[in-house]
C-alpha positions in Angstrom: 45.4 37.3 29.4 47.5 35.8 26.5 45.9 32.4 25.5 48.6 29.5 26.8 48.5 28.2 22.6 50.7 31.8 21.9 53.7 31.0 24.0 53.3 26.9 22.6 53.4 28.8 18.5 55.7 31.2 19.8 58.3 28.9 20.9 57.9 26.8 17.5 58.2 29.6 15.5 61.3 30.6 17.5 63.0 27.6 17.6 62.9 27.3 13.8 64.0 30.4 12.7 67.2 30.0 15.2 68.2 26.7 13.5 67.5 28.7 10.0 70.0 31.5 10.7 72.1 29.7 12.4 73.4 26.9 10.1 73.1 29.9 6.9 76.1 31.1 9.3 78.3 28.4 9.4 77.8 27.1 5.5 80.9 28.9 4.0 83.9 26.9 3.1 81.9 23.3 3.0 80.7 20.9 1.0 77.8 21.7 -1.2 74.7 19.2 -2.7 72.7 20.2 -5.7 69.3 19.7 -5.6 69.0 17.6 -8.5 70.8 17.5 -12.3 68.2 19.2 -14.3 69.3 22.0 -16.3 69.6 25.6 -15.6 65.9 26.2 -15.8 63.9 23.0 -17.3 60.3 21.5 -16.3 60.5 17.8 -15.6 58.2 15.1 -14.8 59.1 12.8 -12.3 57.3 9.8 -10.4 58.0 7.3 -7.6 56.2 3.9 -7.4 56.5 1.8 -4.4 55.2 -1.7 -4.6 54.7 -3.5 -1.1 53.7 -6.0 1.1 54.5 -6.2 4.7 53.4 -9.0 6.8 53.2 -7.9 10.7 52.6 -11.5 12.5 52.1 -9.9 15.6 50.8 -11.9 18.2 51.6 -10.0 21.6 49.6 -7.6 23.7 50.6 -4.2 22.1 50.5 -4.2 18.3 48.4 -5.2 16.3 49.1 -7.8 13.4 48.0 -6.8 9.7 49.4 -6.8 6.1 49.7 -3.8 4.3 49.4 -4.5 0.5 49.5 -2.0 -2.5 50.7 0.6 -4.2 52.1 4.1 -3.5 52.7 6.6 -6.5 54.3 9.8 -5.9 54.1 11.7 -8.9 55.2 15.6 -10.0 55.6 18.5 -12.8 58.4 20.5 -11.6 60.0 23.8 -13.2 64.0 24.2 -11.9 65.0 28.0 -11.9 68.8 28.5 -12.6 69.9 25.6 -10.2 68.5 28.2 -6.8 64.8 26.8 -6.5 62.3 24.9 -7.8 58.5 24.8 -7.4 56.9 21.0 -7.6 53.1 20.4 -8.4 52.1 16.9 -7.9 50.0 14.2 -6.6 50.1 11.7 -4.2 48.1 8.2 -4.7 48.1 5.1 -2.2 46.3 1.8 -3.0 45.5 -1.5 -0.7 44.6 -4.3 -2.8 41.5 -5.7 -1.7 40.0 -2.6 -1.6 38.1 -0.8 -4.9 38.8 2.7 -4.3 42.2 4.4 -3.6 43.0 4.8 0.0 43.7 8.8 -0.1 45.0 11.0 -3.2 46.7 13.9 -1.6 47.8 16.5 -3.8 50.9 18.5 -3.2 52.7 21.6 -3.7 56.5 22.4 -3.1 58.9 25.9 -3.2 62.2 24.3 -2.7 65.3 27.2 -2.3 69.2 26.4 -2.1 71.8 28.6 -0.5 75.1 27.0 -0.4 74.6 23.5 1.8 71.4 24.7 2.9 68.0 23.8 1.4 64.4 25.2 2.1 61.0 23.9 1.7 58.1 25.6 1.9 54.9 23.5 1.3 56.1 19.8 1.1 58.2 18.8 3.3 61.1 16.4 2.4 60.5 13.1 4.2 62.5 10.2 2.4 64.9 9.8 5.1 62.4 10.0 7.7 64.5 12.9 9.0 66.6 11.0 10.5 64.6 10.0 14.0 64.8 6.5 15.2 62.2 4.0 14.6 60.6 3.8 18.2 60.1 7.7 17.8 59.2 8.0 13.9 57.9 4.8 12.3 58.9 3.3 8.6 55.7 2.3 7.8 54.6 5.7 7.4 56.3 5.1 3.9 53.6 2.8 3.5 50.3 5.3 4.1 49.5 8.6 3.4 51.4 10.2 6.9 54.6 10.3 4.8 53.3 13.6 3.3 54.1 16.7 5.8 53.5 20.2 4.6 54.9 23.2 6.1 58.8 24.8 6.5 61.6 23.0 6.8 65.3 23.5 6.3 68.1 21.0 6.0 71.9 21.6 6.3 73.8 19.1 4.9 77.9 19.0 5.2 81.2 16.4 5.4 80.6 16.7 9.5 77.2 17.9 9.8 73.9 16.8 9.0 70.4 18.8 10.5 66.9 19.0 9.5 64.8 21.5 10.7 60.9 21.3 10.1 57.4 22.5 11.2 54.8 20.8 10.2 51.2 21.3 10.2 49.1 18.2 10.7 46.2 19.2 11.3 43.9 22.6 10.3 40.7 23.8 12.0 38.1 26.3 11.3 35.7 28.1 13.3 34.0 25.8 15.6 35.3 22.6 14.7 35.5 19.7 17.3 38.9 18.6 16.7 41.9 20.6 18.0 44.4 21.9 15.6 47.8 19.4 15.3 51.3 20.9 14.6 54.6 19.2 14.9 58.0 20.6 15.4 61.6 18.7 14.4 64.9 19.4 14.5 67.6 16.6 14.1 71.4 16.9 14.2 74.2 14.4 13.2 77.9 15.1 13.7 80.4 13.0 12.6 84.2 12.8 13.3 86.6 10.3 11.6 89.3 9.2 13.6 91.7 7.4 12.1 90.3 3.9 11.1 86.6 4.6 12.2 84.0 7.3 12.5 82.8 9.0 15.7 78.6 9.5 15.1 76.5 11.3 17.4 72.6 11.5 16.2 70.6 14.2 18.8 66.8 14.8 18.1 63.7 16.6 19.5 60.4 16.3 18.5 57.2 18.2 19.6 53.6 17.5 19.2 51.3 20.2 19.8 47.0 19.5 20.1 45.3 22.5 20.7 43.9 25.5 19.5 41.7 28.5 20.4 38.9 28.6 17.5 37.6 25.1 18.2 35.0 23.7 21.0 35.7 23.5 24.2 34.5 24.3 27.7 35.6 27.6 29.3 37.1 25.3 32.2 38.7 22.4 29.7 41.2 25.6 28.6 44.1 23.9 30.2 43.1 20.0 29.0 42.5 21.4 25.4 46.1 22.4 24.9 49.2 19.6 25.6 52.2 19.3 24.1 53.8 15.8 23.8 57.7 15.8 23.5 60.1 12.8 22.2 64.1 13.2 22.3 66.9 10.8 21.9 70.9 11.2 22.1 73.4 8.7 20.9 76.6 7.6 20.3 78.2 5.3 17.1 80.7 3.8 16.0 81.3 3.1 12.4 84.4 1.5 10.7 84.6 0.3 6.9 86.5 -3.4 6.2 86.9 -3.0 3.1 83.8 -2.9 0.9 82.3 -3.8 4.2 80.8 -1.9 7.3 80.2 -2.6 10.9 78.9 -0.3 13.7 78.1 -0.3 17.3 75.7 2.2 18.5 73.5 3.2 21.8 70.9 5.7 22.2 68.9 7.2 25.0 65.2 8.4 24.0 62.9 9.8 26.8 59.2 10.9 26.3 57.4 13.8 28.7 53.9 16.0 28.6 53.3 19.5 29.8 50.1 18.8 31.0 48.8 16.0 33.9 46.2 15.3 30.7 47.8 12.6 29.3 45.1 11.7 27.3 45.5 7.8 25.6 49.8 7.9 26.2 48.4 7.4 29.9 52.8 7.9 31.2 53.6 11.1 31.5 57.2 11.0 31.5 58.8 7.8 30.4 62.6 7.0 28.6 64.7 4.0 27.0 68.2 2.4 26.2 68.6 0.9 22.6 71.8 -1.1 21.7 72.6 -1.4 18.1 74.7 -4.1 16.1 74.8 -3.3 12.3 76.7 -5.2 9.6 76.5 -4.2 5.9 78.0 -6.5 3.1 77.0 -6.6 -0.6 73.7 -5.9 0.0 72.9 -7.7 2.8 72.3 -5.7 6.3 72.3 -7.3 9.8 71.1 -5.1 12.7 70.6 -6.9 16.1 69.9 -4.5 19.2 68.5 -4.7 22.9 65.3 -2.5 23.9 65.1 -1.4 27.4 61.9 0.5 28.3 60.4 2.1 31.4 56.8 4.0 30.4 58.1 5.2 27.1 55.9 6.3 24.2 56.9 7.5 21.1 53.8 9.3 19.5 54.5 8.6 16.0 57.1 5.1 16.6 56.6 1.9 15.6 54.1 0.6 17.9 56.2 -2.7 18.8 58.6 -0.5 21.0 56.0 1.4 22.7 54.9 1.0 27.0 51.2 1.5 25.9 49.2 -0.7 24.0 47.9 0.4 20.4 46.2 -3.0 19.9 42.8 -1.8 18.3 41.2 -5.3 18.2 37.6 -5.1 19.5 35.7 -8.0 21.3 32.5 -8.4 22.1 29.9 -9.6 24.4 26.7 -11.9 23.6 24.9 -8.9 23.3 27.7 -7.3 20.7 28.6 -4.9 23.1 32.3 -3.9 22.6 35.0 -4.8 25.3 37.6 -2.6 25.9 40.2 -5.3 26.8 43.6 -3.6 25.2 42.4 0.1 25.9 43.9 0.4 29.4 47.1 -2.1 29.1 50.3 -1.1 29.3 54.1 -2.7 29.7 55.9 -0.3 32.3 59.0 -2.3 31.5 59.3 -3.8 28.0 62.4 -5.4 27.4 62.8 -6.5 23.5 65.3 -8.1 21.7 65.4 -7.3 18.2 66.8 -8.4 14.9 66.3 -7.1 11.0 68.3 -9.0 8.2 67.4 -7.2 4.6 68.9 -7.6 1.1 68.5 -4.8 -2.0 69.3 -5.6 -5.2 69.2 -2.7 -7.9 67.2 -4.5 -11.1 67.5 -1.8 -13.5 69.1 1.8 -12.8 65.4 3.0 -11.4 64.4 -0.3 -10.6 65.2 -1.6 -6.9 64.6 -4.8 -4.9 64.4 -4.9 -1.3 63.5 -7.8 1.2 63.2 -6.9 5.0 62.9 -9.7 7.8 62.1 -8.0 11.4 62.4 -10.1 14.7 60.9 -9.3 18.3 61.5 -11.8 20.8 60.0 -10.3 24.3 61.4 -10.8 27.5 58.9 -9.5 29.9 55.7 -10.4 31.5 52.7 -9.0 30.1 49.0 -10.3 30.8 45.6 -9.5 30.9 42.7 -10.2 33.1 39.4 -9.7 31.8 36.1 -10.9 32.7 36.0 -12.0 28.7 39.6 -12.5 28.0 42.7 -13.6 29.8 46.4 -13.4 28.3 49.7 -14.0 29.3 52.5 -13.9 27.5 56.8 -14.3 28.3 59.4 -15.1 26.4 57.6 -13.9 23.6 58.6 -13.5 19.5 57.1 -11.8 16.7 57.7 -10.8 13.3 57.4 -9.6 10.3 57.9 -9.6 6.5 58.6 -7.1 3.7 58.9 -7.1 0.0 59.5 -3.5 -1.7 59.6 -3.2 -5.3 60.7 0.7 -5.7 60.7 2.3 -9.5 61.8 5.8 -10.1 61.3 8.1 -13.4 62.7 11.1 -14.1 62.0 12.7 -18.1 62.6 16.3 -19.1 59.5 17.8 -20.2 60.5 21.2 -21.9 64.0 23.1 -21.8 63.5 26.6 -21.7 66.0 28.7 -23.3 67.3 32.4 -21.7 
């Protein structure tokens, strides 16, 4: 009998080279993006510094509140063949402050291939944009730890009307006999846009697919079924954008649901769950507004910013007088969370590879939550939150050698 993990590869596999083939077919006649300005065939060095602080002053019954404080430095050697591919060697380093030793240092390897409007990766995936999933499905602070580095395939399409990103990635690898299951993760984002007349019609669709798993690790002859489940998120939308002069507004909704394969819904506890998100967003000089309205009902998003989640991800541990641990947060959950939301943030570019950012995020919660414990009772309506960032970002770029034909 086939092992249920074939047909779960299988359809991933599947699935990615369809969107591959199918947006090479439709890139003739549109707009093209070089990968970078390097010359014809060069070897550069290149790094990214991110500077941060972010201030979560969390204080409800689902996230936890922290600061995250440090340093990320993303740097490569790359050699640029004839304007068609490239091949990146690099390193990744993050730093907290507080903390002596470095966080992780990942290093990292990248083939990247253009054709047209299409670019390939094979190794390091390109993340800056965060492909392009919402926040409640892909979190930003993943910019700020080591989870922004994805390895695998991945293929973007980029055009006037048309935007898609394609990826696999492999999370997690196992050998023979380990205890954890294998982790992959399959993407694929599309934007279309249509101008009419003053504004632009945008419509953002996205699928993502978590797979846990595997067929070389433990497990029980009769946990076959509970050691394979694949968690899915997807979202459609709808915006409107129009530009007042140097100025630009936009109204936008979006629909995002959640759903697992299996009745093993291990710590998401909802198997199927969805949302509505309202978006206001005003852009002038710098400055950007966004106010929205979150309406939830059991919704998870397995990488999302935990403030929009049903289930709590609160990982604060109390004790007893014996020092026993309490499990007060592991079991809560909000069936229907109901946020509003608000993010004000201004950028200022210092230098030409220096750039300024400060963020301000608001959550003011409108339902009931509370807990009941032996230990520890809470109970919380009407509810706000919120957070703090400063970004410092500085990019090099220096040509190493020039080679010569």
């Amino acid at each position: 009998m086939i092992d249920k993990n074939f047909y779960i590869k299988s359809i991933f596999v599947f699935l990615l080279t369809l969107f591959v083939f199918q947006s090479q077919a439709q890139e003739k006649g549109l707009l093209q993006q070089p990968i970078s300005e390097a010359p014809k065939e060069s070897i550069q060095f290149s790094f990214d510094d991110l500077s941060f602080i972010k201030d979560n002053e969390y204080f409800n019954l689902i996230a936890d509140g922290y600061t995250l404080f440090g340093n990320k430095l993303d740097a490569n050697f790359t050699y640029q063949k004839a304007d068609k591919y490239q091949v990146s060697l690099g390193v990744v380093a993050l730093k907290y402050y507080g903390m002596d030793d470095f966080i992780k240092i990942l290093p990292s390897i990248s083939l990247q291939y253009k054709q047209g409007n299409s670019r390939f990766y094979f190794g390091r995936l390109d993340t800056k944009d965060m492909h392009h999933l919402p926040e409640p499905i892909y979190a930003f602070e993943r910019k700020l730890d080591n989870r922004s580095v994805e390895n695998g395939l991945q293929h973007i399409y980029h055009s006037k009307y048309c935007h898609t990103d394609t990826w696999l990635e492999w999370e997690h690898f196992i050998q023979k006999g380990d205890a954890q299951r294998e982790r992959l993760n399959f993407g694929q984002t599309t934007t279309f846009r249509f101008p009419v007349k003053s504004f632009d019609i945008v419509i953002p669709l996205s699928l993502y697919l978590m797979h846990r798993g595997g067929q070389i690790n433990q497990h029980a002859p009769t946990t076959e079924v509970a050691n394979a489940v694949v968690f899915a998120n997807a979202s459609a939308g709808l915006r409107l954008e129009k530009n007042i002069i140097k100025n630009k507004i936009s109204i936008s909704y979006q629909y995002l649901l959640h759903s697992i394969n299996s009745e093993n819904t291990e710590e998401w506890i909802y198997r199927n769950g969805h949302a509505h998100w309202l978006q206001i967003d005003y852009n002038t000089k710098g400055w950007q507004y966004n106010f929205g309205y979150w309406q939830a009902h059991q919704f998870v998003g397995i990488k999302g910013d935990d403030m929009y989640q049903s289930v709590s991800r609160r990982t604060e541990i109390f004790v007893d007088d014996l020092g026993h641990p309490l499990p007060v947060f592991q079991a809560h959950t909000e069936p229907d969370r109901n946020l509003f939301t608000a993010r004000v943030s201004y950028s200022y570019q210092l230098d030409k590879q220096l750039n300024f950012s400060l963020v301000a995020d608001g959550f003011y919660q409108l339902n009931k939550s509370e807990i009941h414990h032996p230990r520890y009772t809470a109970q919380l309506q009407n509810h706000f939150d919120y957070a703090l960032g400063l970004y410092v970002n500085y990019t090099f770029n220096h040509r190493v050698l020039k080679i010569k034909p």
